[in-house]
PDB file as gemmi writes it, atoms N, CA and C in Angstrom:
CRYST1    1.000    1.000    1.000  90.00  90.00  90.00 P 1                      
ATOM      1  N   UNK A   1      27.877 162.574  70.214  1.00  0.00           N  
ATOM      2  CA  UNK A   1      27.466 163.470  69.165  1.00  0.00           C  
ATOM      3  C   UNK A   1      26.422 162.775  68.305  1.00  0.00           C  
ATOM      4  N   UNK A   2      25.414 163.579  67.713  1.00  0.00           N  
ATOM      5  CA  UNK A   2      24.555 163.164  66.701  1.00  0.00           C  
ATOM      6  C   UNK A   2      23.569 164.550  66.410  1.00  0.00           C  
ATOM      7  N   UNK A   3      22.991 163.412  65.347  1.00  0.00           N  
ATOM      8  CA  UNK A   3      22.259 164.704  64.373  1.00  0.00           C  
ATOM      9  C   UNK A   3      21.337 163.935  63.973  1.00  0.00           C  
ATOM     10  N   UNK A   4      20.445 165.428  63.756  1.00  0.00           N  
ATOM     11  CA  UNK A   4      18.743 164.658  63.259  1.00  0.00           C  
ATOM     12  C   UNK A   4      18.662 164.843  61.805  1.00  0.00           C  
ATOM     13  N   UNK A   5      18.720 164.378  60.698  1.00  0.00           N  
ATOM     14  CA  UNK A   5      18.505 164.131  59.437  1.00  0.00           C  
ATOM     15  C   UNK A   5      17.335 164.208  58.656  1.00  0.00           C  
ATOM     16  N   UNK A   6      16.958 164.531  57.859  1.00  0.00           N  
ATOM     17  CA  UNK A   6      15.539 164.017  56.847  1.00  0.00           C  
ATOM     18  C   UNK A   6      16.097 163.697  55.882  1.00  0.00           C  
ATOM     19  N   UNK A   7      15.210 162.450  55.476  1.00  0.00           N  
ATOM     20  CA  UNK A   7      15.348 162.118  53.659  1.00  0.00           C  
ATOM     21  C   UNK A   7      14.268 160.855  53.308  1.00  0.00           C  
ATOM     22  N   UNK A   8      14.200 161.067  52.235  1.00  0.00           N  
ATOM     23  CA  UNK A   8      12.599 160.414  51.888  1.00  0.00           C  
ATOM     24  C   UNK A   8      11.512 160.635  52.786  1.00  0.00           C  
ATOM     25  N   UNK A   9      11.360 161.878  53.278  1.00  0.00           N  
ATOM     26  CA  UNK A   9      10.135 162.537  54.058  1.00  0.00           C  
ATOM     27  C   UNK A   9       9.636 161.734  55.327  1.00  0.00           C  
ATOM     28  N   UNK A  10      11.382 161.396  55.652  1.00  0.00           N  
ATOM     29  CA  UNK A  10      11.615 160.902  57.570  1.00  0.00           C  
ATOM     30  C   UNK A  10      12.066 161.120  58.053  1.00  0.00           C  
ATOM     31  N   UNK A  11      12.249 161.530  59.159  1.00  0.00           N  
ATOM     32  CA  UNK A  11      13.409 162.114  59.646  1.00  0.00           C  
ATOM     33  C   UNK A  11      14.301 160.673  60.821  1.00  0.00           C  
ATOM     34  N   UNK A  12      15.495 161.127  61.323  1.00  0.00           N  
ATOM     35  CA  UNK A  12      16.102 160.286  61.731  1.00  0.00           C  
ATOM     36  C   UNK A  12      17.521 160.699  62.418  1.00  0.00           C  
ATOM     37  N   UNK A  13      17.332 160.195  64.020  1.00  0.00           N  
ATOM     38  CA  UNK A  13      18.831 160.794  64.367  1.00  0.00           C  
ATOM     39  C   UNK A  13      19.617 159.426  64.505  1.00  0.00           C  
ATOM     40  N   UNK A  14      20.654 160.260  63.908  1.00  0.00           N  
ATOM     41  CA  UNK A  14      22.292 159.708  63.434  1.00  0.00           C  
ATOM     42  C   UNK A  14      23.525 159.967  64.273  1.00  0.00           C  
ATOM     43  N   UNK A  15      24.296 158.811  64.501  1.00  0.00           N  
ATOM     44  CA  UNK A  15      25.535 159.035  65.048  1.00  0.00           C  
ATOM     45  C   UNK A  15      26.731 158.449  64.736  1.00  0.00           C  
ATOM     46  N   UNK A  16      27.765 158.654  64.375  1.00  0.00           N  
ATOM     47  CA  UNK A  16      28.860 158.155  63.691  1.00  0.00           C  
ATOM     48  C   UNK A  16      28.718 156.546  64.032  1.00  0.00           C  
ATOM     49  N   UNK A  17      29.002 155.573  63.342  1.00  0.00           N  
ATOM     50  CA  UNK A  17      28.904 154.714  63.206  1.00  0.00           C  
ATOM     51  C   UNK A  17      27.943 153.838  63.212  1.00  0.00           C  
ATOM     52  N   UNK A  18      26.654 154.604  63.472  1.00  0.00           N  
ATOM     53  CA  UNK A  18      25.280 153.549  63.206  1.00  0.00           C  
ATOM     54  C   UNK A  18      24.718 153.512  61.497  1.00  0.00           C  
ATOM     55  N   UNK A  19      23.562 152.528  61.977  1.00  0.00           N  
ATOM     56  CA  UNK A  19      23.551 151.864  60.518  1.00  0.00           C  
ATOM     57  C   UNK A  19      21.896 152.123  60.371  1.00  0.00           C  
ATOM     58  N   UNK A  20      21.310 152.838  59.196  1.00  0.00           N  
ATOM     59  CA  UNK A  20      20.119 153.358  59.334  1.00  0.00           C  
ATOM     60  C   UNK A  20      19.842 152.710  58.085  1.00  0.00           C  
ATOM     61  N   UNK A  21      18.405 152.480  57.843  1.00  0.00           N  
ATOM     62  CA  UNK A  21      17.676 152.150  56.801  1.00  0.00           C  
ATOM     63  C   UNK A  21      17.008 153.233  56.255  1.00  0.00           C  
ATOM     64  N   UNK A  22      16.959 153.975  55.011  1.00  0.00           N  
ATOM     65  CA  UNK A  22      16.565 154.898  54.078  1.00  0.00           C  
ATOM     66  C   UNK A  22      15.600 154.567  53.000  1.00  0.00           C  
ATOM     67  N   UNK A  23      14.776 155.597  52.768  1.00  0.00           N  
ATOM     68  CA  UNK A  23      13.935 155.600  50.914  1.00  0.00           C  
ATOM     69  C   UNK A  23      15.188 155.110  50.034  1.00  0.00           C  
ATOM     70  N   UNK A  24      14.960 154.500  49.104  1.00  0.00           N  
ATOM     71  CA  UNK A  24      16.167 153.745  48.663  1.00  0.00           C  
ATOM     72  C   UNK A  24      16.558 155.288  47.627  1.00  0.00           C  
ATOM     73  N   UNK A  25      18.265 155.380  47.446  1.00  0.00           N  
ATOM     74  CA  UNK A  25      18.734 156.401  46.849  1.00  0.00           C  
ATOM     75  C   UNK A  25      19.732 155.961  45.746  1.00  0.00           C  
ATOM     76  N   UNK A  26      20.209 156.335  44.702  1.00  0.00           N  
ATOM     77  CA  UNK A  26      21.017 155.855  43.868  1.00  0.00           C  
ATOM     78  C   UNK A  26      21.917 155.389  44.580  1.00  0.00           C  
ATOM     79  N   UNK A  27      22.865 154.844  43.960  1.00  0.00           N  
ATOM     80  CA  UNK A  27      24.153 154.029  44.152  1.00  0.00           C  
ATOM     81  C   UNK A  27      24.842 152.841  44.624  1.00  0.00           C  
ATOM     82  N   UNK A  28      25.512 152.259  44.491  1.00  0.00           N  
ATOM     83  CA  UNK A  28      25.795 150.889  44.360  1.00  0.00           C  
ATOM     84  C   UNK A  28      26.804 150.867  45.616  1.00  0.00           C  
ATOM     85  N   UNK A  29      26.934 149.741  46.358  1.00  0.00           N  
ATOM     86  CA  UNK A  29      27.569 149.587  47.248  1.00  0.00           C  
ATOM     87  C   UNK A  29      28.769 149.542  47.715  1.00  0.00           C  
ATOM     88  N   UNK A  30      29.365 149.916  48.602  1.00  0.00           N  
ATOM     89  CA  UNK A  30      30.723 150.749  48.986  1.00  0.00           C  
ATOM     90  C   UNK A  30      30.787 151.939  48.577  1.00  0.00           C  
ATOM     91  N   UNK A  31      29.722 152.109  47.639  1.00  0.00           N  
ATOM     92  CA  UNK A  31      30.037 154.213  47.424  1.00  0.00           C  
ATOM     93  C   UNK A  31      29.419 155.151  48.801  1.00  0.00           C  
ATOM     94  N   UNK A  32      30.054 156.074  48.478  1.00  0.00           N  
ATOM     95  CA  UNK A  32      29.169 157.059  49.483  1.00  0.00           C  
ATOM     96  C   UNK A  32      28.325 158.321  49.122  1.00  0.00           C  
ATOM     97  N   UNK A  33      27.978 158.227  50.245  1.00  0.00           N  
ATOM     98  CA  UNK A  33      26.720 159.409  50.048  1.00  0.00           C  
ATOM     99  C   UNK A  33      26.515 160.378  50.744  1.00  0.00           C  
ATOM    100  N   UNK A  34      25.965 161.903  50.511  1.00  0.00           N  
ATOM    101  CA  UNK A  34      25.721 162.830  51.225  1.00  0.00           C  
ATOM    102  C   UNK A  34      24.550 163.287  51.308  1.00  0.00           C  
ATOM    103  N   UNK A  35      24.439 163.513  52.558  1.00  0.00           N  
ATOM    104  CA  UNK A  35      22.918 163.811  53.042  1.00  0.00           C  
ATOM    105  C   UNK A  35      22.827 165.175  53.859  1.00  0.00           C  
ATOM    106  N   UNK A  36      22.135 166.303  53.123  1.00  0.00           N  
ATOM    107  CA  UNK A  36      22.594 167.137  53.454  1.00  0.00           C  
ATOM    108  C   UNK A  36      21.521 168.523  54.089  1.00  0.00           C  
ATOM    109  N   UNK A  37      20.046 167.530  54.234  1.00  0.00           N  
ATOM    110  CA  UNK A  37      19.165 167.675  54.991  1.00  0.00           C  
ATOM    111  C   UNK A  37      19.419 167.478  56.699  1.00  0.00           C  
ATOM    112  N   UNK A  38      20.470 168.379  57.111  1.00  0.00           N  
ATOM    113  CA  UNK A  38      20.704 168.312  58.551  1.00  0.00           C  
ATOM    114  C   UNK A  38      19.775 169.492  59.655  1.00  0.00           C  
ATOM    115  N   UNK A  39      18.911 168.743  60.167  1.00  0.00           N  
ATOM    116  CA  UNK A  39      17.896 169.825  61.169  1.00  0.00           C  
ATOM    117  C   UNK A  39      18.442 170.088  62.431  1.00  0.00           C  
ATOM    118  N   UNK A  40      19.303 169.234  62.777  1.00  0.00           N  
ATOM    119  CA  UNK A  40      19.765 169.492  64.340  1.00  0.00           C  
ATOM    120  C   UNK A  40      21.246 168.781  64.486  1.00  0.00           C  
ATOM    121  N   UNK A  41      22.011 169.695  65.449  1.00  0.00           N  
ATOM    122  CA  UNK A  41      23.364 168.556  65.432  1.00  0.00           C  
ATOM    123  C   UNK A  41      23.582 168.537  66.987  1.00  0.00           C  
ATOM    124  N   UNK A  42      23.528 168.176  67.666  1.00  0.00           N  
ATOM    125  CA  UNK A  42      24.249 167.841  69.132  1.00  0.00           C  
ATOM    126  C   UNK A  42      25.719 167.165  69.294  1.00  0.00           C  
ATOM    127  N   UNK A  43      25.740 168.397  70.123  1.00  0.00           N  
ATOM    128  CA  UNK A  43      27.655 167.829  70.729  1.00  0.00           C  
ATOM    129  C   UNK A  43      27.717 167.960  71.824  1.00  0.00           C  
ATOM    130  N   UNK A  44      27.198 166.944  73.063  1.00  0.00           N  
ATOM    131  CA  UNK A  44      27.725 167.122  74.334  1.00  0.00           C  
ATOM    132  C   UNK A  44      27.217 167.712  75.129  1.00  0.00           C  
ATOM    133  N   UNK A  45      27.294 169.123  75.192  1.00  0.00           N  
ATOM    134  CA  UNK A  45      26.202 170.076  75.814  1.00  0.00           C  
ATOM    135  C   UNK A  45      25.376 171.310  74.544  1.00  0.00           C  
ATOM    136  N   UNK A  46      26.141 171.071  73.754  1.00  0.00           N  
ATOM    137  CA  UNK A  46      25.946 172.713  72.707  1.00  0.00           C  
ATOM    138  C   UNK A  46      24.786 171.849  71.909  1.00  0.00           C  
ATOM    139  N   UNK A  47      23.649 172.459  71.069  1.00  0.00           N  
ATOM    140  CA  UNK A  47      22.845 171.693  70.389  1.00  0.00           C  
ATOM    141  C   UNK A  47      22.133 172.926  69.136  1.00  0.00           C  
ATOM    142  N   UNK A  48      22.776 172.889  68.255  1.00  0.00           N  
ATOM    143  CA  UNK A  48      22.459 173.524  67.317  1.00  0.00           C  
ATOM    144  C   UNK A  48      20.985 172.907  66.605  1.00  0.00           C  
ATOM    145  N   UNK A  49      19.946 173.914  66.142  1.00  0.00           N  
ATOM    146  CA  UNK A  49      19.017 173.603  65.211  1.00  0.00           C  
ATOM    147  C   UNK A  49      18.861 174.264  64.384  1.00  0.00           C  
ATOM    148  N   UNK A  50      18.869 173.871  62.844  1.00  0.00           N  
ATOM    149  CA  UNK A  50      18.276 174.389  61.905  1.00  0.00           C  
ATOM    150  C   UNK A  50      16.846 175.509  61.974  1.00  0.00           C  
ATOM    151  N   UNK A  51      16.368 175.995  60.351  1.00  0.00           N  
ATOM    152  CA  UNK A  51      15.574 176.845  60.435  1.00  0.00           C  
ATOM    153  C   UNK A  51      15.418 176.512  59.216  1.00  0.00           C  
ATOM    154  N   UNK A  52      14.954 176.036  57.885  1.00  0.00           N  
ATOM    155  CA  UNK A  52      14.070 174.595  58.794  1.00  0.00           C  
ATOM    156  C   UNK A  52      15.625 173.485  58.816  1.00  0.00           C  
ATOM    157  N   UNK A  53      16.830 173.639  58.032  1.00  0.00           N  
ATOM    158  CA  UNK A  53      18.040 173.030  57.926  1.00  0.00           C  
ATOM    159  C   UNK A  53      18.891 173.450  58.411  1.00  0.00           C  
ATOM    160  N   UNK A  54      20.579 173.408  58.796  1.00  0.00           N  
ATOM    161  CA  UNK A  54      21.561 173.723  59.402  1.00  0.00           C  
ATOM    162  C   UNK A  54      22.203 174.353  58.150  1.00  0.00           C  
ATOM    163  N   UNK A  55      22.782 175.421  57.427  1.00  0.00           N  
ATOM    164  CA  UNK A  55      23.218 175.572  56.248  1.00  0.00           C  
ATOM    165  C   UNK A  55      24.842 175.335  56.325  1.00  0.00           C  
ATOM    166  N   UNK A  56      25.529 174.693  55.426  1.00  0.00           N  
ATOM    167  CA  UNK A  56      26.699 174.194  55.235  1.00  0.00           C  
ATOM    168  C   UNK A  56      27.149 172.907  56.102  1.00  0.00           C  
ATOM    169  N   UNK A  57      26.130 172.226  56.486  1.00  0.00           N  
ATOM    170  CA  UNK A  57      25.903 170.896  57.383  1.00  0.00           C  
ATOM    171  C   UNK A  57      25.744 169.722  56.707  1.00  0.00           C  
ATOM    172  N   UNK A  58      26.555 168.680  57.143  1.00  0.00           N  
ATOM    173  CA  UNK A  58      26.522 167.486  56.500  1.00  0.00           C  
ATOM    174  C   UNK A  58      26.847 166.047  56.817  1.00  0.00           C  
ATOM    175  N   UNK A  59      25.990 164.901  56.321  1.00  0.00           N  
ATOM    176  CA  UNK A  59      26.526 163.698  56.973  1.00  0.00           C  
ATOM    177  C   UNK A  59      26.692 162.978  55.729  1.00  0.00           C  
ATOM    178  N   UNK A  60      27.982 162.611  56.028  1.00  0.00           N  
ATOM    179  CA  UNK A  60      28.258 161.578  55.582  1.00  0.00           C  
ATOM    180  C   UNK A  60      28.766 159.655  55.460  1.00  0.00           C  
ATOM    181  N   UNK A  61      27.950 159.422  54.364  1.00  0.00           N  
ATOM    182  CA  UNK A  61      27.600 157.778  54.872  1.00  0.00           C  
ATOM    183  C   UNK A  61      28.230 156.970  54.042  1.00  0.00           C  
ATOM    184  N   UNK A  62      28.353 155.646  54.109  1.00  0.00           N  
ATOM    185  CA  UNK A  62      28.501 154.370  52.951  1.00  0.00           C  
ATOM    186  C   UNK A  62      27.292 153.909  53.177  1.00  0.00           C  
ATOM    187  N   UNK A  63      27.474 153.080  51.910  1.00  0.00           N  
ATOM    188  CA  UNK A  63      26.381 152.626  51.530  1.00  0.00           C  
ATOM    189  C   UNK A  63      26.255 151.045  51.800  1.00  0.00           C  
ATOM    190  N   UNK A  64      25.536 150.292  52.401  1.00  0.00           N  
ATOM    191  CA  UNK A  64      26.446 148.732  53.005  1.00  0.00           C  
ATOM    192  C   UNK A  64      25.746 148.207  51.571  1.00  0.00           C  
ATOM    193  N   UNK A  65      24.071 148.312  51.341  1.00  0.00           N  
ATOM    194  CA  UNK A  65      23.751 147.346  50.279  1.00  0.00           C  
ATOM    195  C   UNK A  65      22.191 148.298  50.286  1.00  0.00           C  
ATOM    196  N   UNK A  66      21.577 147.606  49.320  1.00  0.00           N  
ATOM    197  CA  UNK A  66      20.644 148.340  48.647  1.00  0.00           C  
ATOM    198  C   UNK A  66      19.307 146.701  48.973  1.00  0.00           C  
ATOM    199  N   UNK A  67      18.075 147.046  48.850  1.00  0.00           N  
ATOM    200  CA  UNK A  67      17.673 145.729  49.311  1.00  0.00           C  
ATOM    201  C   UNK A  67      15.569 146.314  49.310  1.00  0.00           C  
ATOM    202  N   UNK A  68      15.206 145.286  49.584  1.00  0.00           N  
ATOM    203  CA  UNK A  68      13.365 145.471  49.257  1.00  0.00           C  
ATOM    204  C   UNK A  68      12.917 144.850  50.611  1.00  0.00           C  
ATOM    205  N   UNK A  69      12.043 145.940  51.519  1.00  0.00           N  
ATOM    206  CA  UNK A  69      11.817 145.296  53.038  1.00  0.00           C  
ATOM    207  C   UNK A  69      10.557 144.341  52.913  1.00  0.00           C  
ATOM    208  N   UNK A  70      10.611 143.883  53.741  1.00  0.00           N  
ATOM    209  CA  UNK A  70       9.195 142.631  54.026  1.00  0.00           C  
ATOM    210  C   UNK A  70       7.657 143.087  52.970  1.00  0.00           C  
ATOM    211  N   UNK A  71       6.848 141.988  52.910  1.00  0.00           N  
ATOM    212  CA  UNK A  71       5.802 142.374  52.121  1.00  0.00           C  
ATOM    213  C   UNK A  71       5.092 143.149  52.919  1.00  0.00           C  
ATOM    214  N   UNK A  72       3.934 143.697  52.924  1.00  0.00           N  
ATOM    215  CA  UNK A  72       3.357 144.341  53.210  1.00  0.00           C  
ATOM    216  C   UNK A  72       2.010 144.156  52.759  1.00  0.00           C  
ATOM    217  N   UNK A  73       1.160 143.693  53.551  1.00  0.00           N  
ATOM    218  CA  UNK A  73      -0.546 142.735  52.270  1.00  0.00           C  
ATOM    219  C   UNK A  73      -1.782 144.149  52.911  1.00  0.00           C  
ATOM    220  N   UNK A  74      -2.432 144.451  52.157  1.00  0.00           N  
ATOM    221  CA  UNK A  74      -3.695 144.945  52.069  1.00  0.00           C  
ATOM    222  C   UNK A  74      -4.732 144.359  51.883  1.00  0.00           C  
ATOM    223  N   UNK A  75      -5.846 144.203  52.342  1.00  0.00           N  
ATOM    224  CA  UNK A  75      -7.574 143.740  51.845  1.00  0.00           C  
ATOM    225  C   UNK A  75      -8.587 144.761  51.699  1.00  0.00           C  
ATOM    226  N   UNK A  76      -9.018 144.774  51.083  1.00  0.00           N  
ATOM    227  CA  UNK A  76     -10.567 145.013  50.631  1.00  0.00           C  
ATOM    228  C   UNK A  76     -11.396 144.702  51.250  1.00  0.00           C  
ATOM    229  N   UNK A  77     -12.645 145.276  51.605  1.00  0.00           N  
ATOM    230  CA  UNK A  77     -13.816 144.008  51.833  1.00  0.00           C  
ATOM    231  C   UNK A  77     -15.200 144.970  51.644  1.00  0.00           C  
ATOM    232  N   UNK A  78     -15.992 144.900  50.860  1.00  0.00           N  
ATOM    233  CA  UNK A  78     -17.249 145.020  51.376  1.00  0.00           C  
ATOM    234  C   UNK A  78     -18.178 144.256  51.563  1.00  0.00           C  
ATOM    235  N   UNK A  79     -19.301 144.439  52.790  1.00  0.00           N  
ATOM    236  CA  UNK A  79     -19.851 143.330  52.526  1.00  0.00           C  
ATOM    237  C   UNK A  79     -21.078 142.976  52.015  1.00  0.00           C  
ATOM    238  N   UNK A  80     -21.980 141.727  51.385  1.00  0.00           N  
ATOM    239  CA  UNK A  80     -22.775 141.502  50.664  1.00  0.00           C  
ATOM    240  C   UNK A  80     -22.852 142.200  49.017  1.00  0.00           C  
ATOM    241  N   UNK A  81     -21.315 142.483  49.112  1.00  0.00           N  
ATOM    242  CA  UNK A  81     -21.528 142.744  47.135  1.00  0.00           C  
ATOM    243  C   UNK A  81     -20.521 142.061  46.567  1.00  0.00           C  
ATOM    244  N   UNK A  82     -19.781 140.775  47.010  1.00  0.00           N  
ATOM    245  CA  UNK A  82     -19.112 139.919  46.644  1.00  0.00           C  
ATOM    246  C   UNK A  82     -17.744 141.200  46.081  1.00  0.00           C  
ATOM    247  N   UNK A  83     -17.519 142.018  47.123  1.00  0.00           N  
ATOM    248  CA  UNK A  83     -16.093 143.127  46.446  1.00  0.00           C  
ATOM    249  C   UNK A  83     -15.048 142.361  47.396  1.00  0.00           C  
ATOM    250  N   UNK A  84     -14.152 142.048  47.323  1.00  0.00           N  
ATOM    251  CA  UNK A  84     -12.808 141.513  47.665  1.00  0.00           C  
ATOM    252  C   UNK A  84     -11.908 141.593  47.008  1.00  0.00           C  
ATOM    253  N   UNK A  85     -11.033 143.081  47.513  1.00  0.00           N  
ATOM    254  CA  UNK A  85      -9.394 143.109  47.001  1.00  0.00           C  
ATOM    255  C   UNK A  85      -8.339 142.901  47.718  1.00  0.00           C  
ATOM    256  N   UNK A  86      -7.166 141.807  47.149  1.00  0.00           N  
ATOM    257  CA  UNK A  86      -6.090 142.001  47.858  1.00  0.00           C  
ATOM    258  C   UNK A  86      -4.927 142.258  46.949  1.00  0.00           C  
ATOM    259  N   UNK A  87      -4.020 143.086  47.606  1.00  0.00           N  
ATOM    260  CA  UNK A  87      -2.748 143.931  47.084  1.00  0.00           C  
ATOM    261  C   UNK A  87      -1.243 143.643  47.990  1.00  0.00           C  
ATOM    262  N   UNK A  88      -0.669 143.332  47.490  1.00  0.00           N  
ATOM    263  CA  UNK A  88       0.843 143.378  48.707  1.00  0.00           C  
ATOM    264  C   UNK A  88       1.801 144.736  47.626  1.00  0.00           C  
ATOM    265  N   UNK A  89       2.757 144.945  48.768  1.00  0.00           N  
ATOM    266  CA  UNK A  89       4.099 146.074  48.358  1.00  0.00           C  
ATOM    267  C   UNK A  89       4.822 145.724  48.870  1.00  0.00           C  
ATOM    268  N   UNK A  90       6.310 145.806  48.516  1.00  0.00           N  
ATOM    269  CA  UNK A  90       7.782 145.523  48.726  1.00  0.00           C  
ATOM    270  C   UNK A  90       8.503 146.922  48.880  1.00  0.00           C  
ATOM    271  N   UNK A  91       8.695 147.799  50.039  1.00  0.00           N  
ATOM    272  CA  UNK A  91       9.203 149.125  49.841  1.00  0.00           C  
ATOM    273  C   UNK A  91      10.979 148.469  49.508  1.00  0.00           C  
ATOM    274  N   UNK A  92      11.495 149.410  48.130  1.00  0.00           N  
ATOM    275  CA  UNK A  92      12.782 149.387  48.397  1.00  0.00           C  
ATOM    276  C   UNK A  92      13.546 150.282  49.513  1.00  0.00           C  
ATOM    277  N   UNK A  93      14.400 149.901  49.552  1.00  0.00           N  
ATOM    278  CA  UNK A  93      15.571 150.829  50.919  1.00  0.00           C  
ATOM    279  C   UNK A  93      16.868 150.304  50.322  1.00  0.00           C  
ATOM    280  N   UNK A  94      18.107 151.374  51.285  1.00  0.00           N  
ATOM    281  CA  UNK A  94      18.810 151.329  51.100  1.00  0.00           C  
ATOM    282  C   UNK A  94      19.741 151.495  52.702  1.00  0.00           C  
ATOM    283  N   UNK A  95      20.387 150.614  52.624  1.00  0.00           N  
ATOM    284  CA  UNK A  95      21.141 150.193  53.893  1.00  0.00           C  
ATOM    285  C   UNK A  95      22.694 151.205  54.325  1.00  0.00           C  
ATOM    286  N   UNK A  96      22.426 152.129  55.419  1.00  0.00           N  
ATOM    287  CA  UNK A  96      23.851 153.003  55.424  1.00  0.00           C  
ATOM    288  C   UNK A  96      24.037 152.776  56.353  1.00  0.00           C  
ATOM    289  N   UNK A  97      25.427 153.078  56.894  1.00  0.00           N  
ATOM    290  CA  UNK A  97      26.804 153.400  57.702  1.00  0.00           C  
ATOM    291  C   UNK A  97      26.958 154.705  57.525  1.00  0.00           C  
ATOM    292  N   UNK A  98      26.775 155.410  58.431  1.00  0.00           N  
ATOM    293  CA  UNK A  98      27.467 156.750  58.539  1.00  0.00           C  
ATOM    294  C   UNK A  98      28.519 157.010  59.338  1.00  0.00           C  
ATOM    295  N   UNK A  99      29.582 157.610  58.723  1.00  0.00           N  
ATOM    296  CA  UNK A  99      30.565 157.988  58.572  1.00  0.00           C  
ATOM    297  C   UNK A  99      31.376 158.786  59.813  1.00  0.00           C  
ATOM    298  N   UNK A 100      30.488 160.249  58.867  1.00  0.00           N  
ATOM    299  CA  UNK A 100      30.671 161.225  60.146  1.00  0.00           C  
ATOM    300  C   UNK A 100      29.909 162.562  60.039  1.00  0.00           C  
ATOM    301  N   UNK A 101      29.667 163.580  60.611  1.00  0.00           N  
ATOM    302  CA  UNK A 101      29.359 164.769  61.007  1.00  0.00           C  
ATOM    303  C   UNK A 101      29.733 165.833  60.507  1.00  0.00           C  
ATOM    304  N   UNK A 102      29.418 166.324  59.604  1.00  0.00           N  
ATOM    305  CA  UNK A 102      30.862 167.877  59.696  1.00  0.00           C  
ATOM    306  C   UNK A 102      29.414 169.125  59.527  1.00  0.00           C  
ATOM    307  N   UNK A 103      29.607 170.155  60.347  1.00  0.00           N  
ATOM    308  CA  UNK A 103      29.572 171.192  60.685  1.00  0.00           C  
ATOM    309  C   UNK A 103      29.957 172.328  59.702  1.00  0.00           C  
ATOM    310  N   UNK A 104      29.714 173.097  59.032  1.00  0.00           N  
ATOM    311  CA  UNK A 104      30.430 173.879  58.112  1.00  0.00           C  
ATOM    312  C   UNK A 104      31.394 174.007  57.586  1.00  0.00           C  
ATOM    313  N   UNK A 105      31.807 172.369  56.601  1.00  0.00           N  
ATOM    314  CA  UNK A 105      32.632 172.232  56.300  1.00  0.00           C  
ATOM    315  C   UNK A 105      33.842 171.543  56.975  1.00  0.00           C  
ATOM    316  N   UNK A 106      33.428 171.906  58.336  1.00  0.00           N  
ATOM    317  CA  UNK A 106      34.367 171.051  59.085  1.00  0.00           C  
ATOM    318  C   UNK A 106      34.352 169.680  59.733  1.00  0.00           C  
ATOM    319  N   UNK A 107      35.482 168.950  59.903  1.00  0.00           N  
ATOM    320  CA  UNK A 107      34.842 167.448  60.375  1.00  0.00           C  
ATOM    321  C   UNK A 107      34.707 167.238  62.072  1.00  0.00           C  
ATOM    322  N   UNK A 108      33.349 167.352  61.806  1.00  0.00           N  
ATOM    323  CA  UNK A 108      33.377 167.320  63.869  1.00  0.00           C  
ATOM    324  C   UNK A 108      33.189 165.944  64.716  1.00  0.00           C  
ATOM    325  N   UNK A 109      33.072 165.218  63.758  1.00  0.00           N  
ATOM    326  CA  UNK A 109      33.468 163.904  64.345  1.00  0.00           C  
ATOM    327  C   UNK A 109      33.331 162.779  62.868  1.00  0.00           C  
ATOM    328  N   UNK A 110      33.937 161.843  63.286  1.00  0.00           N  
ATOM    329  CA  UNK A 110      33.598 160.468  62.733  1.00  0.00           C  
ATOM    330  C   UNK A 110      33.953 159.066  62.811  1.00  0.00           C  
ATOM    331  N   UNK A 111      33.323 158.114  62.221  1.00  0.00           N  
ATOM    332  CA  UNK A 111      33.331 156.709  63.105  1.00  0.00           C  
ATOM    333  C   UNK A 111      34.824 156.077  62.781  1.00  0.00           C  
TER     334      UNK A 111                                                      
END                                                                             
């Protein structure tokens, strides 16, 4: 079983017990979270899709830790006008465990 997800304008398929990296979202670690941007759910042979979401669909996750990924460096350059910029970024994220699956309310699987 799994399901295709969006959040922070990515999408991402999920299956009970994997561990996904996210746009970082409130909350502190060991809490959980619901994500409730579900576009597609697969079970086996049956494969439901949203329009553009699944309505009353949901995954739910823990949260392992919260954390800032690798730098990321940019340059500038033009040339012969002495222009040279450089810039780095640190995207935050947030580290999950998902849980499980539920279907309209119901729990259709979990880890």
């Amino acid at each position: 079983m799994y399901a295709i997800i969006e959040t922070g304008g990515k999408q991402y398929k999920v299956s009970p017990g994997s561990i996904i990296r996210i746009e970082k979202i409130d909350g502190e670690r060991g809490n959980s979270c619901v994500l409730d941007k579900v576009l597609a759910i697969a079970d086996g042979e049956n494969l439901q899709v949203g329009k553009p979401y699944i309505p009353g669909a949901i995954v739910e996750g823990k949260i392992i830790r919260q954390g800032r990924g690798r730098k990321i460096r940019g340059f500038k350059y033009k040339p012969k006008n002495n222009y040279r910029r450089r810039w780095g970024h640190r995207q935050n994220f947030t580290e999950i465990r998902i849980e499980s699956i539920k279907q309209n309310g119901e729990g259709t699987a979990s880890a």
